[in-house]
N, C-alpha and C positions, 0 to 999 in steps of 0.2 A: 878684414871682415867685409863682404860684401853684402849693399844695401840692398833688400827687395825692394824694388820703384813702385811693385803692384801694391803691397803694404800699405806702402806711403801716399797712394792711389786710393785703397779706401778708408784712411784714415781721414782724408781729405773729403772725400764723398761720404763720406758717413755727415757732414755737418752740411751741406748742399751749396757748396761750395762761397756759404757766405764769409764775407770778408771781417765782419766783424768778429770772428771765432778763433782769431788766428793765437791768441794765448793756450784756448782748448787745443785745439790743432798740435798746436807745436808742445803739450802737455804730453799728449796721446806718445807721439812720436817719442820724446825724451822715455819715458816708460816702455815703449814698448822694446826700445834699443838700449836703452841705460842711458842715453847721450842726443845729444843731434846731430849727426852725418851731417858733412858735408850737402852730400850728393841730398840729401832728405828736403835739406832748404833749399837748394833749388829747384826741385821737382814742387814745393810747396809753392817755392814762388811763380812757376812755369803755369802752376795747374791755377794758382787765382790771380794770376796777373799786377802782382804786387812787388815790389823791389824788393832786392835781397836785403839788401843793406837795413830794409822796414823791418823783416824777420829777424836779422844779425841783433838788430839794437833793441827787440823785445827780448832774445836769446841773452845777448848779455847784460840786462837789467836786473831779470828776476832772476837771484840765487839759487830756484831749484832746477832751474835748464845750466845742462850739463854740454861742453864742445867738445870736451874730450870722453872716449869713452873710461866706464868706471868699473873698479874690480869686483868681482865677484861680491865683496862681502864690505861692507864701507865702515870704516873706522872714524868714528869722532869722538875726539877730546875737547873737552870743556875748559873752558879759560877764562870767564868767569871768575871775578876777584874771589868769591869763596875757594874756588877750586883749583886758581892758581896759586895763592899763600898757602894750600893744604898739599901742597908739589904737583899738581898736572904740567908743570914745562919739563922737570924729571919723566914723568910717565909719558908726554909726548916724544922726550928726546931717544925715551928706548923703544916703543915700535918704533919710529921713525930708523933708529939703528940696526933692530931686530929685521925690519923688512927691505933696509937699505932705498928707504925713497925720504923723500923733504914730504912734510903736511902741501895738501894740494895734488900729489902724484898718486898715479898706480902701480903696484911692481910690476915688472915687464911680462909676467905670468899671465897675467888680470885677473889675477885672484884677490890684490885688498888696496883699496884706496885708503889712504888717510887724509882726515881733514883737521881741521882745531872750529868747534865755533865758541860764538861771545858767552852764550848761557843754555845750560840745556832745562834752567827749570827745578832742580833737585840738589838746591844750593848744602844741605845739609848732607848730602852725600859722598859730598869731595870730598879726595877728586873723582869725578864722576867721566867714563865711556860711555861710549852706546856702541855696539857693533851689532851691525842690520835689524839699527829700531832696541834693540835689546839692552838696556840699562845695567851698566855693571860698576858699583859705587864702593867707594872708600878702598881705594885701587891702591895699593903699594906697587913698589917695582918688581918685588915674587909674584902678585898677586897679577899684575901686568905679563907678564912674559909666560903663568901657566894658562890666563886667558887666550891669546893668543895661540901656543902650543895646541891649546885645548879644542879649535877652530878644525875642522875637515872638509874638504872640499867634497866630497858625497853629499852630506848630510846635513852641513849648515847649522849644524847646533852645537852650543861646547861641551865636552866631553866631562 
């Protein structure tokens, strides 16, 4: 995928090139690409005069800046002692089989990330997904695999 520089030009000038904004900055850009490019931080860092290495280590602080890009549709499983005694390591371990990637990867499509977090919040629902924001609760392993199935790339909703 090739980055637009000019993008990355006025996402940087939209804030007037102050240095204190560089979390917003580097928000904009994760959004607006799914991820942070490479090439992105350095054009950041070129355009305010700041070291890479200052953007790298605010990039890999906060959990919602992304290095690698992410798939179309992002899968999170809950792990979460509710929702792991109620089987989410079973329910992770079959997308994770079903899509053929480890939690953390994209399939090589980039159609679906998967991830695992600590708690999603909805302890009474484990085991509890989310796929893109969407909450889908008391998840068996049918109930896993027609989710999933259920997912289209047009349309983004499950079927």
């Amino acid at each position: 995928m090739e980055i637009d520089l000019k993008k990355i030009d006025q996402i940087v000038d939209k804030y007037g090139g102050d240095t204190a904004a560089y979390v917003s900055i580097l928000q904009d850009i994760n959004d607006e690409f799914r991820y942070l490019p490479r090439e992105a931080l350095i054009r950041v860092s070129e355009k305010l005069t700041v070291p890479l290495s200052r953007l790298f280590s605010l990039a890999t602080f906060y959990k919602s800046f992304n290095l690698a890009p992410r798939g179309k549709h992002e899968i999170h499983v809950c792990m979460g002692t509710a929702c792991h005694v109620r089987g989410s390591g079973r329910v992770l371990v079959r997308f994770a089989q079903k899509l053929k990637i480890e939690p953390g990867e994209t399939t090589p499509d980039g159609e679906y990330t998967l991830e695992t977090v600590n708690c999603l919040g909805a302890c009474a629902l484990g085991p509890l997904v989310t796929i893109d924001g969407r909450y889908h609760g008391k998840l068996t392993l049918n109930k896993a695999d027609k989710l999933l199935g259920g997912y289209h790339e047009k349309d983004n909703e499950p079927s």
